[in-house]
C-alpha positions as CSV (number, residue, x, y, z in Angstrom):
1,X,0.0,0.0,0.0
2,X,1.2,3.3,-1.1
3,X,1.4,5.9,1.8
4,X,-0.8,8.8,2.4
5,X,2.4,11.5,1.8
6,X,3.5,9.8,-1.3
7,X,0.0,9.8,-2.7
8,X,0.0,13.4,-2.2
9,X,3.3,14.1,-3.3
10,X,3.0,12.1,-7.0
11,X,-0.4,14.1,-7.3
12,X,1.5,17.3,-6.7
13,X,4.0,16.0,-9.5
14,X,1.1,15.4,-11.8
15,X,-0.6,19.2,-11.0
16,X,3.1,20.7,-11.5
17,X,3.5,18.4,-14.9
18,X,0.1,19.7,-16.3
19,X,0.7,23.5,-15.1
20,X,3.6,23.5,-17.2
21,X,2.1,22.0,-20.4
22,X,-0.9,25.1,-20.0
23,X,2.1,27.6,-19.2
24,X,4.0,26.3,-22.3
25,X,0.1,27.1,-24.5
26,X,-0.4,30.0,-22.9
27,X,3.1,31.2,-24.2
28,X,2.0,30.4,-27.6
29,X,-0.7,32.3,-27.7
30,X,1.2,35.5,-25.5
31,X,3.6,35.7,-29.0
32,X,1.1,37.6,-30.9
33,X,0.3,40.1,-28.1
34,X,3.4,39.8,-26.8
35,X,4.4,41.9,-30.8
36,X,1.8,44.7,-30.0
37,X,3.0,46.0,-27.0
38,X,6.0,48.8,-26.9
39,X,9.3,48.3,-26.0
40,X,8.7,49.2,-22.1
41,X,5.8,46.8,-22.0
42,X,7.4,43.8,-23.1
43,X,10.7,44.7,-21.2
44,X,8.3,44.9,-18.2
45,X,6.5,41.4,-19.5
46,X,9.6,40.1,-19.2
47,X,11.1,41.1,-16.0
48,X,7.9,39.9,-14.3
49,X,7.9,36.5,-15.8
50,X,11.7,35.8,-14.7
51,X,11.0,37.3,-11.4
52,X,8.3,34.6,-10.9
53,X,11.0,31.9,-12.3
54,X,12.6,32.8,-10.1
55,X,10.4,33.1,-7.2
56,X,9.2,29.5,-8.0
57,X,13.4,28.5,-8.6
58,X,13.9,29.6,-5.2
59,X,11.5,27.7,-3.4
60,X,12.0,24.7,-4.8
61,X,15.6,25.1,-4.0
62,X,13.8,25.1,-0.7
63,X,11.8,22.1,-1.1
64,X,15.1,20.1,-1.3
65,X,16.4,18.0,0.8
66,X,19.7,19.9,1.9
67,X,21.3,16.4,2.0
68,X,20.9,16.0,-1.3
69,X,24.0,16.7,-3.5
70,X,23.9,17.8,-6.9
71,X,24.7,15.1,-9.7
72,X,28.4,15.7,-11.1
73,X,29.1,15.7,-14.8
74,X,29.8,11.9,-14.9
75,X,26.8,10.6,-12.7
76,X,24.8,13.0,-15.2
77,X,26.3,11.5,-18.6
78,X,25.6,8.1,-16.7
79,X,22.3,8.6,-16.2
80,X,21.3,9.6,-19.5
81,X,23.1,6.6,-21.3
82,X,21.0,4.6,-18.5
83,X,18.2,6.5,-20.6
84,X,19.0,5.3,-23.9
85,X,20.8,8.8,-24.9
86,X,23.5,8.6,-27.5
87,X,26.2,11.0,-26.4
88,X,27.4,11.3,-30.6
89,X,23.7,12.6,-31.3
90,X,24.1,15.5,-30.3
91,X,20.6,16.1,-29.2
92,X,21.0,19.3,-27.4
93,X,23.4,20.6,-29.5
94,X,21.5,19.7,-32.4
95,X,18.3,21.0,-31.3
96,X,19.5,24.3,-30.4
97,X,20.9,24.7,-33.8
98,X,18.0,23.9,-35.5
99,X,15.8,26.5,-33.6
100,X,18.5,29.2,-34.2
101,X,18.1,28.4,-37.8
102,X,14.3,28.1,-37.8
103,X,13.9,31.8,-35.8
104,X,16.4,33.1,-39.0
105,X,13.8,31.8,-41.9
């Protein structure tokens, strides 16, 4: 039987899962208006949504167990081969490119 506390805890995964997949459509559809506002407005647009990032960076900095240590470089390249991630793929790399190159079109 699953505890009470990990219940809760996998359902506030799930809510924080779905709140970023309606963040990531509401930024779509902020583009448009985001093109129509002055200079000030969007510079102030901005500055409000990276002080929230970082409002909501900080306290889950918080949430963390201070035990916990951060993965080093190797542990991380371990893990993602664990995942089935071909280092000579150059996923990230790749996919940065190709954005760059799509915002140029």
């Amino acid at each position: 039987m699953i505890p009470p506390i990990t219940k809760l805890l996998i359902k506030i995964d799930q809510l924080e899962w779905d709140l970023a997949e309606v963040k990531k459509e509401l930024e779509k559809l902020q583009v448009p208006v985001m093109k129509s506002l002055t200079p000030d407005d969007r510079v102030a647009a901005r500055s409000a949504r990276v002080r929230a990032e970082n409002k909501r960076r900080r306290s889950l900095r918080k949430k963390r167990d201070p035990e916990t240590k951060p993965l080093t470089a190797e542990e991380l390249q371990q893990l993602s081969l664990e995942d089935g991630i071909n280092p000579e793929d150059n996923l990230f790399s790749s996919a940065i490119i190709e954005e760059r190159e799509k915002r140029r079109e």
